[in-house]
Structures are given as C-alpha cells and as structure tokens.
Backbone as CSV, one residue per row, in Angstrom:
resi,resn,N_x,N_y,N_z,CA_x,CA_y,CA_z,C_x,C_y,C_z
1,UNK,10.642,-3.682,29.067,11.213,-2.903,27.992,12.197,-3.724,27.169
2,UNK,13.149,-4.554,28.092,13.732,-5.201,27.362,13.001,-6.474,26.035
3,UNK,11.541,-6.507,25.786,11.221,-7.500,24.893,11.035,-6.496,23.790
4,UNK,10.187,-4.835,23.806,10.209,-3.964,22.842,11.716,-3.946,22.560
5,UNK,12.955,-3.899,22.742,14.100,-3.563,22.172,14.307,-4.686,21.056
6,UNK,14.348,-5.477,21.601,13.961,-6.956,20.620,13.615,-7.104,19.664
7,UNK,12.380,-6.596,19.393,11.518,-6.330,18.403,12.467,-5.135,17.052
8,UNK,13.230,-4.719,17.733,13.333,-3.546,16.744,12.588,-2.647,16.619
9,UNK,12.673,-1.587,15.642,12.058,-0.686,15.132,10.744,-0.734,13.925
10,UNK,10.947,-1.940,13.608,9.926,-2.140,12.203,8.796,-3.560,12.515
11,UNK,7.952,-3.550,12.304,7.117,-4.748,12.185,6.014,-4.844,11.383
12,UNK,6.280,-5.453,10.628,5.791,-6.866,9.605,4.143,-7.041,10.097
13,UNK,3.482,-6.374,8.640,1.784,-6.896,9.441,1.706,-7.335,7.497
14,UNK,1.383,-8.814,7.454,0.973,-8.812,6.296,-0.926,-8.283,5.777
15,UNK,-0.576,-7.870,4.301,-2.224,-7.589,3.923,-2.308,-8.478,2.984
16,UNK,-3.821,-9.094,3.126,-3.963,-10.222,2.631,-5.065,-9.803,1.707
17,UNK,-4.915,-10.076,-0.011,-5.806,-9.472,-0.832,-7.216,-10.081,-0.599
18,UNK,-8.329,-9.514,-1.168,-9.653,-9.730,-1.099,-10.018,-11.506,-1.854
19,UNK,-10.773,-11.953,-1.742,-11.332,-13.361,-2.618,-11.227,-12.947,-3.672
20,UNK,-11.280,-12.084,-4.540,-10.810,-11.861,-5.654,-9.496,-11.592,-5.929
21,UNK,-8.249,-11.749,-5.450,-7.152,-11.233,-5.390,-6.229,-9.077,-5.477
22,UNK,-7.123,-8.966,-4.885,-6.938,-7.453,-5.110,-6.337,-7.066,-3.583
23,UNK,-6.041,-6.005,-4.052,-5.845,-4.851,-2.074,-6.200,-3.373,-2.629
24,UNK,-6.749,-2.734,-1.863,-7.725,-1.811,-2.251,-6.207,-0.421,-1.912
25,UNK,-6.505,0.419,-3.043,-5.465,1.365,-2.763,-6.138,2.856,-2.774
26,UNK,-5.550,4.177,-1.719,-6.138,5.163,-2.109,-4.900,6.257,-2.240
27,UNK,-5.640,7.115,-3.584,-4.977,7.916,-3.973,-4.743,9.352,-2.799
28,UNK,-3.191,10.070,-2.484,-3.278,10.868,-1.501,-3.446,12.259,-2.386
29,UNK,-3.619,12.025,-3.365,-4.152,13.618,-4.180,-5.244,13.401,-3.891
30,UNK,-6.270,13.405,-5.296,-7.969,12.595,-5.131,-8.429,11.958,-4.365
31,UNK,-7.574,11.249,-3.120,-8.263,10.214,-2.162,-9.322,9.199,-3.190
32,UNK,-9.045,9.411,-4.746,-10.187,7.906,-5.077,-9.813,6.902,-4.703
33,UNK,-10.513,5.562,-4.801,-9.990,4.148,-4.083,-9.936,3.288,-5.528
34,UNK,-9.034,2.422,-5.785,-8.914,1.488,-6.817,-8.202,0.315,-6.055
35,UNK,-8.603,-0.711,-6.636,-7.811,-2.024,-6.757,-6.736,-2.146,-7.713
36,UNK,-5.457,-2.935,-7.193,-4.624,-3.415,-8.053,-4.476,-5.312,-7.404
37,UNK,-3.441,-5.719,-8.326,-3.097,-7.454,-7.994,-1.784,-6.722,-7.384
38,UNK,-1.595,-7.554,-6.170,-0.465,-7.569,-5.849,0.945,-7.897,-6.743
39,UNK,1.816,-7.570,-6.482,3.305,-7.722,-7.631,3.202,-7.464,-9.106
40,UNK,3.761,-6.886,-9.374,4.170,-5.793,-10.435,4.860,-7.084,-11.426
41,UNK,5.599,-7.778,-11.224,6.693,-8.524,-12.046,7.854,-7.650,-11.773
42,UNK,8.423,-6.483,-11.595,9.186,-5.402,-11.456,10.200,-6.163,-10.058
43,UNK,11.225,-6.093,-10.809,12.181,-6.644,-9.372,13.125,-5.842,-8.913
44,UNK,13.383,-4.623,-9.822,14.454,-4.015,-9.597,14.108,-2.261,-9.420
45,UNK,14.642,-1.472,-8.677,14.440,0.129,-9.024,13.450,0.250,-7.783
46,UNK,12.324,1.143,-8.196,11.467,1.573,-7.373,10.103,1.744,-8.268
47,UNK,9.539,1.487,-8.578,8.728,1.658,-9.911,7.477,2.253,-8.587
48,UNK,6.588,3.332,-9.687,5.571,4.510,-9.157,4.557,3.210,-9.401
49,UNK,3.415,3.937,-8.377,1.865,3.496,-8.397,1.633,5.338,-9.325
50,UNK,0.296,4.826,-10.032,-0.357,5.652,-10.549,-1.788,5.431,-10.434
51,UNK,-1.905,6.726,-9.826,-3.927,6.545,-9.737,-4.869,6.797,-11.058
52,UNK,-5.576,5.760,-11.179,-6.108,5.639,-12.435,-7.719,6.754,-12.901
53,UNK,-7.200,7.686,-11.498,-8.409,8.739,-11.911,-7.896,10.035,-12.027
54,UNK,-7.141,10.658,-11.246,-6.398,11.820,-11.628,-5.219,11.804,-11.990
55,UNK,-4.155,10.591,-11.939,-3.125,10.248,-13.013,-1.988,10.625,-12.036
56,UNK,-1.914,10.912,-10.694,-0.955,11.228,-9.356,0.351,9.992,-9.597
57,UNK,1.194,10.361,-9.754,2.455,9.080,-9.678,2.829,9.452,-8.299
58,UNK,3.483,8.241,-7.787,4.106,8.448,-6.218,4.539,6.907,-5.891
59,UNK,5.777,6.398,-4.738,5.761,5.690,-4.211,4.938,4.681,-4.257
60,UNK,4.764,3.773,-4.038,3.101,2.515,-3.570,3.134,2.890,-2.152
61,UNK,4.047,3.598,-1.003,3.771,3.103,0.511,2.800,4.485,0.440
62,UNK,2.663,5.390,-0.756,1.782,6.536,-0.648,0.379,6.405,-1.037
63,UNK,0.145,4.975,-1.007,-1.206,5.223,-1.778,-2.080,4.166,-0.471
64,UNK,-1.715,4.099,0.503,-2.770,2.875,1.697,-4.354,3.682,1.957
65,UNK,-5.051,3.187,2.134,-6.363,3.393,2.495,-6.633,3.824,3.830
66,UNK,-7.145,4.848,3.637,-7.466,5.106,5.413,-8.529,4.248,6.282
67,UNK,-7.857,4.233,7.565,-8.627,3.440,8.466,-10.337,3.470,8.182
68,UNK,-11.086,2.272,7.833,-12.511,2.836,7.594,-13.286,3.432,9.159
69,UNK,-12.934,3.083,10.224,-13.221,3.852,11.053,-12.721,5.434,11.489
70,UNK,-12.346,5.743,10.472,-11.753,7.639,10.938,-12.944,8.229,9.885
C-alpha cells in the first residue's frame, strides 16, 4: 500500500494523436465523433470544445470517446 500512496491521487496516461495528427473526440449530447489537432494556441482561461454537429459547448475533459469495447 505504501507504493499506491506514492503515486498520489492522479495519473498521467498520455494520448498520442493518429498519423495524421488528430485525437478523435465524442460529443456527450449527440455522442457524434469528430477530430480536432491537439492545442488550441489558447494559454489562458478555460476555453469550451464545441461539437461540430449539434453545436453542444462544454469543457474538452467532456468530450473523450468511449471505450470501443463497451
């Protein structure tokens, strides 16, 4: 137990975009799936993802793709 305390509470899994530079995002209204490029240029604030099919603003940690195995 003592190596989980260690660790903390949070861990770091990087996602690594596709050969084309993308990461696949899904909307939690519509569930549609779109690509974006990673980094915004945006350094400051909190700036929204927007889904480019039903127009849903939210967070970016609201838009991940579900496991393709579920």
């Amino acid at each position: 137990m003592d190596h989980l305390r260690r660790i903390g509470n949070q861990v770091s899994v990087p996602i690594r975009p596709d050969k084309d530079g993308f990461i696949g995002r899904e909307c939690p209204e519509c569930e549609g799936h779109f690509k974006v490029t990673p980094g915004t240029g945006i350094t400051t604030g909190d700036p929204l993802c927007n889904c480019p099919y039903c127009g849903h603003a939210g967070k970016s940690d609201q838009f991940w793709t579900k496991d393709p195995g579920l």
